[in-house]
N, C-alpha and C positions, 0 to 999 in steps of 0.2 A: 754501082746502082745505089741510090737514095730515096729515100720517102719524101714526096713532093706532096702529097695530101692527103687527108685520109677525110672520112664520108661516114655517115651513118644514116640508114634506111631504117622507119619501123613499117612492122609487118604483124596485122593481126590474125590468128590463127584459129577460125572457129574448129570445134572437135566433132567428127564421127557422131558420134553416140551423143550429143548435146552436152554433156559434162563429166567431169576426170573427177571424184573423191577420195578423199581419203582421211586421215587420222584429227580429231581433234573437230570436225563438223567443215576440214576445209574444203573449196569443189573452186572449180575452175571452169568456165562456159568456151573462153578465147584466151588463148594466151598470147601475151603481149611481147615478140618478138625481136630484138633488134641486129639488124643487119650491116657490117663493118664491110667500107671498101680503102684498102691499104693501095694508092696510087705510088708510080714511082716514074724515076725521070726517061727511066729503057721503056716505057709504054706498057711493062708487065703492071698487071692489077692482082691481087689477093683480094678472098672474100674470105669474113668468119659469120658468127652468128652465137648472139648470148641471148637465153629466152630461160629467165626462172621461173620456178612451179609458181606465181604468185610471190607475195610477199612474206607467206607465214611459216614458208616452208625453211630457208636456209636464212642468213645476213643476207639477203641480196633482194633486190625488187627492180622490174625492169625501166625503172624511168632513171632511177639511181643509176644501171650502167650505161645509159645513153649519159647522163652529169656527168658519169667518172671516166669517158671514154673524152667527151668535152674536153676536161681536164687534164688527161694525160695527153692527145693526141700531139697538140703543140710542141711538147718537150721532144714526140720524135721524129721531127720533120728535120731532115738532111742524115738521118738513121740507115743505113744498111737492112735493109729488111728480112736478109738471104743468111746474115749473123745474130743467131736466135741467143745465142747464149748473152751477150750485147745488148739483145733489144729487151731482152727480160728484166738485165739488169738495170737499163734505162727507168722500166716501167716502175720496177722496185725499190728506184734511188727519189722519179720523181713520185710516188705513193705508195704506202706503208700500206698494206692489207690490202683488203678489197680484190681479191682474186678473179671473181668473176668479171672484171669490171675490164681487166688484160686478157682475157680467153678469148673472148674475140680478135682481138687485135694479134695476140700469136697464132690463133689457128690461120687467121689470115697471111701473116708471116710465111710459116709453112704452104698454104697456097702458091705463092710467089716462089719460094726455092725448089718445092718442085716444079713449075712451070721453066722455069732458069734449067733448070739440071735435063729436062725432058725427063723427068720422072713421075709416079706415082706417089703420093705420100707415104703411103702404104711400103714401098719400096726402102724409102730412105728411113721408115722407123725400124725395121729390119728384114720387108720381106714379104711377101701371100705364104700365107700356110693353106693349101688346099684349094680349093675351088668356091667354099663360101664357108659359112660358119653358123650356127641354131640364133637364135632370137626364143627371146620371152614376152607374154605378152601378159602385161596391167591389165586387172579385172579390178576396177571402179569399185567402194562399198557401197553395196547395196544390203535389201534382204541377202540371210543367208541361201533360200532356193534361187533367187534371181543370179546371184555369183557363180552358184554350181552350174546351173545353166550356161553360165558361160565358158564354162573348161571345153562342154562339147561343139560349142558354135565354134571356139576359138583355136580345138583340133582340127575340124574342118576346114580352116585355112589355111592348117599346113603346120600348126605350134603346138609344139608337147612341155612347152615351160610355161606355167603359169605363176603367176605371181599375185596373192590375193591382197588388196586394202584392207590390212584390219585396224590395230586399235583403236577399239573401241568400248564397247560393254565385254566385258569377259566372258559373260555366259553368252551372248551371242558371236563373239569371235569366237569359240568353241566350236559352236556351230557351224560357223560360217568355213571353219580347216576341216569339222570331218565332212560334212555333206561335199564339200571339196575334191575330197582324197577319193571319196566313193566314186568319181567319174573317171579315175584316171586311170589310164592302162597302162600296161608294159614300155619302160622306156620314159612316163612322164616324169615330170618333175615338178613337185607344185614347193610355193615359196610363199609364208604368212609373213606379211609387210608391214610392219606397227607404227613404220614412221616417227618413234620417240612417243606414241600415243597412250603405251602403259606407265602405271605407276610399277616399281619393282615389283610389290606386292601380288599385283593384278598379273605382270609377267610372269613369275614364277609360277602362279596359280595357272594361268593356260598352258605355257610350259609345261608343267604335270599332267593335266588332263588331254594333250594330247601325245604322249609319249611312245603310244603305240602307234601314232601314226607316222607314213611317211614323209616328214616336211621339215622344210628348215625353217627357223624363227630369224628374223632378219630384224636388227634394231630396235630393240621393244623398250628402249627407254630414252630418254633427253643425253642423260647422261654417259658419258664410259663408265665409270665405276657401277653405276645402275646395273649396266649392259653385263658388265663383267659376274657381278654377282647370282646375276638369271642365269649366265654361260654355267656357272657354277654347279646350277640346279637341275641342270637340264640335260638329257643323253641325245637331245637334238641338233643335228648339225646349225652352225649358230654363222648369220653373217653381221660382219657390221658395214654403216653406211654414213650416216648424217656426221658421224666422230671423227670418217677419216677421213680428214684434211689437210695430212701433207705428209712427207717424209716419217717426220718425227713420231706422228701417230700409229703407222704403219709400223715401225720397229717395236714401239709398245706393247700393241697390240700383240706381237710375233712374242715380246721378251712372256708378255703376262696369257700366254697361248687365251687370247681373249677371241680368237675367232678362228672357221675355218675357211671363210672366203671372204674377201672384201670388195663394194662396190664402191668402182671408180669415175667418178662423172668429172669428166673434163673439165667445165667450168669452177667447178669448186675449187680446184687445185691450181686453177692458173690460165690453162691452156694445152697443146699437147705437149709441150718442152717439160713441163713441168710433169704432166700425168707419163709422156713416156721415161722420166725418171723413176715413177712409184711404180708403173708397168715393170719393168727391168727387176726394180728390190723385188717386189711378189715374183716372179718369177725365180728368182735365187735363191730366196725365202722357200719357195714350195709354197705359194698361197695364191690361191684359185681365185678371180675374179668376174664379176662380172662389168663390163667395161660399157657406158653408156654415158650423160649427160644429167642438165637438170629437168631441160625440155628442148622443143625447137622443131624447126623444119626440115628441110633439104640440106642445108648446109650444117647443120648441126650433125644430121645423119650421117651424113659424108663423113663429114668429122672423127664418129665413132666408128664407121664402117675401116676407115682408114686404119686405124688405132688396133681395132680388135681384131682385124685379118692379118695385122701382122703380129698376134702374140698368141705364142704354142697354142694348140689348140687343149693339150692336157691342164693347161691353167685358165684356160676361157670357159669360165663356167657358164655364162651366157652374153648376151648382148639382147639392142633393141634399135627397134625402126619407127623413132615418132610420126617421119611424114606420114606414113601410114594411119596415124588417127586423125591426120587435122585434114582439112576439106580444101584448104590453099595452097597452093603448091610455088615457091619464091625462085625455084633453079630447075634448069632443062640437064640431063643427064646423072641426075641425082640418084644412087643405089635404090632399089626397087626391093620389096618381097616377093619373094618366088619360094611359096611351100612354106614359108615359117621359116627361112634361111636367108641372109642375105651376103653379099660381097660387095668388095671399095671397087667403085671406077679402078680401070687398067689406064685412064688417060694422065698425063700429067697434072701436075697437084691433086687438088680433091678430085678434078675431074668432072664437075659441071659448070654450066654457064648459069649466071643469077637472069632472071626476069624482071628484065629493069619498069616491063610496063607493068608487071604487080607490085613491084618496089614503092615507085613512084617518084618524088622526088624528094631528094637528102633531109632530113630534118634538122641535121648538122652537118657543115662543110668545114674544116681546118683553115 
């Protein structure tokens, strides 16, 4: 089996609630999608999907991975697509960086070897643990009472993980974790999101004034060493996100005990070949993740749904279901929320069919 062509669909994604906020005044209304079809000469198709938060959020912006996707696709045309270890290196020999720009194209990879195998992906990363697994769910900045308010709307659909937008003004992220914590009950878990939006100074200062609360401080500056120095200050459990970026950061993090959980979004790291490497070290390491993306649809979800049902559940500290905020839906059979829980397709590969009439037609052909 060969790669005979590969395709790229865009897909705009307007959101639930009209707009996604968060650190530093960014907001997002649609997010700007894009959808990879890996063709091959046995009539098997893969599907991926790369969709960054915007531009301001990571290195990546989604017109740049339709360019970069442009760019590599050529190089793996008569590629094996079912030899991930192969086509990584392909990716990585014909372009230096740029991670996000190959996470489409290997998660689609994976599509195709489980379709071949009649397996689930899920399967071949190593397995269903249980029957489904918690999801958390992003509460937008807003006023601090409009945010609290959302812990109780957003129990009522089933989720006890919240995750708040802050950095922002310190006295009002203050606000915005206790008024927070005050809605939560037995069981929840709420999570202040800084996004790299503090200065150290400002993090340590919330960091202390909320000490007595129950919550984790997740990424509260640009930097690691920033981050490390907060960790320092702080008796709050502490995750990092925006920092870990591949292997080597992961180990750091673990040598200089800079965190107790780390989120790992697919795209950033590559794809799943690459993220179920980091999955495996946290796992041996002892360190708890929460396992998601940067954004996306159906196929993104699938993605992670795949990923994070197949890793222990004692190190799955959460997960998440984006198709759930956007109002388009690009794939039939796509993992669903039931209660604030979700689970990966049991069909082979990801396990749904794309919507080629929402798709529309390729904006790139190979």
């Amino acid at each position: 089996m060969v790669i005979t062509q590969i395709k790229c669909y865009q897909a705009g994604l307007p959101l639930h609630e009209g707009s996604y906020k968060w650190s530093g005044g960014n907001s997002v209304e649609v997010f700007d999608s894009t959808v990879v079809a890996v063709h091959t000469d046995e009539g098997v198709t893969g599907y991926g999907e790369i969709c960054p938060l915007g531009a301001a959020y990571l290195p990546a912006y989604a017109a740049g991975a339709r360019t970069g996707i442009a760019e590599l696709a050529p190089q793996l045309i008569g590629h094996d697509p079912t030899q991930l270890a192969l086509i990584n290196q392909a990716m990585d020999s014909a372009m230096r960086g740029h991670p996000y720009v190959k996470s489409a194209i290997d998660v689609a990879c994976w599509d195709i070897l489980g379709k071949v195998c009649g397996q689930p992906v899920a399967a071949l990363l190593g397995g269903r643990f249980g029957e489904s697994f918690a999801l958390y769910r992003a509460i937008s900045q807003e006023a601090p009472e409009q945010m609290a308010r959302m812990v109780g709307r957003y129990r009522s659909e089933g989720y006890t993980k919240f995750q708040l937008k802050v950095g922002g003004d310190p006295d009002v992220d203050i606000e915005r974790i206790r008024l927070a914590s005050k809605e939560l009950q037995r069981g929840d878990v709420l999570v202040a999101d800084a996004n790299t939006g503090w200065t150290q100074h400002q993090a340590i200062r919330v960091a202390d004034a909320v000490r007595d609360v129950d919550v984790y401080i997740e990424q509260p500056c640009m930097r690691y060493e920033e981050c490390l120095a907060v960790r320092e200050h702080t008796n709050r459990p502490f995750i990092l996100d925006e920092v870990i970026d591949d292997i080597g950061a992961v180990l750091r993090g673990y040598e200089d005990r800079a965190m107790d959980v780390v989120n790992l979004k697919i795209s950033k790291v590559g794809g799943l070949t690459k993220a179920r490497q980091i999955r495996d070290l946290c796992v041996s390491l002892g360190i708890a993740m929460t396992i998601e993306d940067t954004w996306g649809g159906d196929i993104v979800t699938a993605a992670i749904a795949h990923l994070a049902h197949s890793t222990p559940p004692r190190f799955l500290f959460s997960s998440t279901d984006f198709n759930s905020y956007v109002t388009v839906s690009i794939a039939d059979g796509a993992p669903q929320r039931d209660g604030g829980r979700l689970a990966a397709p049991p069909r082979p590969g990801l396990g749904f069919t794309p919507r080629m009439e929402v798709l529309g037609k390729p904006v790139y052909t190979s």
